[in-house]
N, C-alpha and C positions, 0 to 999 in steps of 0.2 A: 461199585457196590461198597456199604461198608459192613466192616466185620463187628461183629458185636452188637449185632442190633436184632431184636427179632424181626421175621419178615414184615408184619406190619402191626403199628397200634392204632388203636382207635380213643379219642379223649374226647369226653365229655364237657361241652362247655352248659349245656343246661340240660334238665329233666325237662320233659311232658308227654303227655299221652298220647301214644299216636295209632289211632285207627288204620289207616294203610299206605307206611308211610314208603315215601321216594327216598333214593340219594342221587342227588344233585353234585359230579365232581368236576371241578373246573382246574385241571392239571398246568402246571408253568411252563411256556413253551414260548416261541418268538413273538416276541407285541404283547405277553402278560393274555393273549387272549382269553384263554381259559378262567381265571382269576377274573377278572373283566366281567367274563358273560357272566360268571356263576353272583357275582356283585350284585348286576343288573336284573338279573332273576329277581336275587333275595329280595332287593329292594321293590323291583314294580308289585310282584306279589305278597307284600309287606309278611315276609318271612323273617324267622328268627335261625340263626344257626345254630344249630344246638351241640357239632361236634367235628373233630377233624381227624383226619390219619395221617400217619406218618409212615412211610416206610424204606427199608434200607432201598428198595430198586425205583426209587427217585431219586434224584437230585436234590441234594438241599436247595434253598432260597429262604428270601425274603420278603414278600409283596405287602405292600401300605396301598391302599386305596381310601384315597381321602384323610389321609393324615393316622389312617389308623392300620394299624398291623392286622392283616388277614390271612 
């Protein structure tokens, strides 16, 4: 765990309206699996992300999928 962080944030990468929305989390674990699925979702269902969390009781990382930072 680290100190100095609140338990969790949430960042907004876009606004829009959302009638009754899901969260979709795809956490980092062996094989990138989670990060993977939650890719493969966005994209088949040509979704947009609209936001991420961070929190002190994960682990950092850094996952690129397709040359971009996700």
């Amino acid at each position: 765990m680290q100190k100095g962080f609140p338990d969790a944030e949430v960042f907004e990468i876009g606004k829009v309206k959302l009638n009754s929305p899901i969260i979709f989390a795809g956490f980092v674990g062996a094989g990138l699996v989670g990060p993977l699925s939650i890719n493969h979702i966005i994209e088949q269902l040509e979704m947009k992300e609209i936001g991420v969390m961070r929190s002190k009781y994960l682990p950092p990382s850094t996952v690129f999928i397709r040359g971009r930072l996700r």
